[in-house]
N, C-alpha and C positions, 0 to 999 in steps of 0.2 A: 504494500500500500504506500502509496506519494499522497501528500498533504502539505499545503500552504495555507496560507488566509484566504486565498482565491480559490482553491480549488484542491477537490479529493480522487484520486482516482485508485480503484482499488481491482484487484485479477482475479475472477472464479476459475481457478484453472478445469473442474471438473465441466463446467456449462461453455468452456473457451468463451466467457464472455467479461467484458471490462464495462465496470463501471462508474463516473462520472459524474462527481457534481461541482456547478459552477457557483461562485459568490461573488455577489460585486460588480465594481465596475472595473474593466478590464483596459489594458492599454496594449501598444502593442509587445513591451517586454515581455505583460502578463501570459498571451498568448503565445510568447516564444518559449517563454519559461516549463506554461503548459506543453506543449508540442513534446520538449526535451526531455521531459520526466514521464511522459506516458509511452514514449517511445522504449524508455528501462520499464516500464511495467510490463506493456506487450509483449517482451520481448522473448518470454517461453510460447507465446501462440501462434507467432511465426512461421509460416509454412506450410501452415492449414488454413482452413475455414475460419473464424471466429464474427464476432461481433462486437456492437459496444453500443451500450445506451448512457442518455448523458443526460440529468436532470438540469434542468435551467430555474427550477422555480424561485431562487433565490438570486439569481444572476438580474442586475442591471444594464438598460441600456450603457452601453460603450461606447472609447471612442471610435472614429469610423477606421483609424489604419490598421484595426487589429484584423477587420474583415479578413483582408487578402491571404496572411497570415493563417488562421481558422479555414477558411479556403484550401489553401495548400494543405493542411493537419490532416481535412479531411479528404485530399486526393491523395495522401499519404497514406491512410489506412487503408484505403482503397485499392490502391496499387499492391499494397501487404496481405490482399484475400481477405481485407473486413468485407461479409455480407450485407450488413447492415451498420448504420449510423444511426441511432433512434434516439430522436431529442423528445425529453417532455419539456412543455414551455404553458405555461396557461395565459401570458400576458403578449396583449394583440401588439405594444410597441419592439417587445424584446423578440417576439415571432417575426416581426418582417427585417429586424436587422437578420436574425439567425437565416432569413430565406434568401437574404444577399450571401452570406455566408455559403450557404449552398450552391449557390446559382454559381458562385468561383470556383466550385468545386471541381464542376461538372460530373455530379457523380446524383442527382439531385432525385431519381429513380431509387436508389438505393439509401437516402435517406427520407424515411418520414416522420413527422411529428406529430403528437398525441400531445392531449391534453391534462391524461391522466398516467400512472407510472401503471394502472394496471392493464391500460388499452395496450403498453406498449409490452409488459409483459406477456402477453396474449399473443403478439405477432412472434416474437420470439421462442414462448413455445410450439407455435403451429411450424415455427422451421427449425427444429430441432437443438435450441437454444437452450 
């Protein structure tokens, strides 16, 4: 498990699944910072399948350079054989930056977002998560 004041990211090696919570307002250090450290979490699910869900409910609008950044993170896990990216987010201003987020990604099929942590647990178990 990696933990900062922004952010927790923690490995289920048994479900190959990572996950994710955001705090705050994030800059773009914050999101390099993140990148660096989830990248030594991941780094036993490598080579397979996996996933990652990523709770926003506490996360604040940011500023806008961290976008591109988050962008690349998650065309990063992507390239790494993540199936899924699944954000839960409930707040409509922190939803559309997150949807710029994705849209850098281009991977924007393979992430979706829920409102609830247990809609997205649900997708997860229906693919073998």
């Amino acid at each position: 498990m990696s933990f900062s004041m922004n952010f927790t990211i923690e490995a289920d090696l048994k479900r190959r699944l990572i996950r994710s919570k955001i705090y705050g307002i994030w800059k773009k250090e914050t999101a390099t910072e993140y990148h660096e450290e989830f990248k030594k979490v991941v780094q036993p699910l490598l080579g397979d399948r996996w996933a990652k869900i990523v709770n926003l409910g506490n996360w604040k609008p940011s500023y806008p350079e961290m976008i591109e950044v988050i962008g690349d993170h998650i065309r990063w896990c992507h390239d790494n054989k993540a199936v899924f990216s699944i954000f839960v987010v409930d707040n409509p201003v922190t939803t559309n930056q997150l949807k710029k987020m994705i849209e850098k990604s281009g991977y924007a099929d393979a992430c979706p977002i829920f409102q609830t942590l247990t809609e997205a647990e649900n997708l997860l178990k229906q693919n073998g998560f």
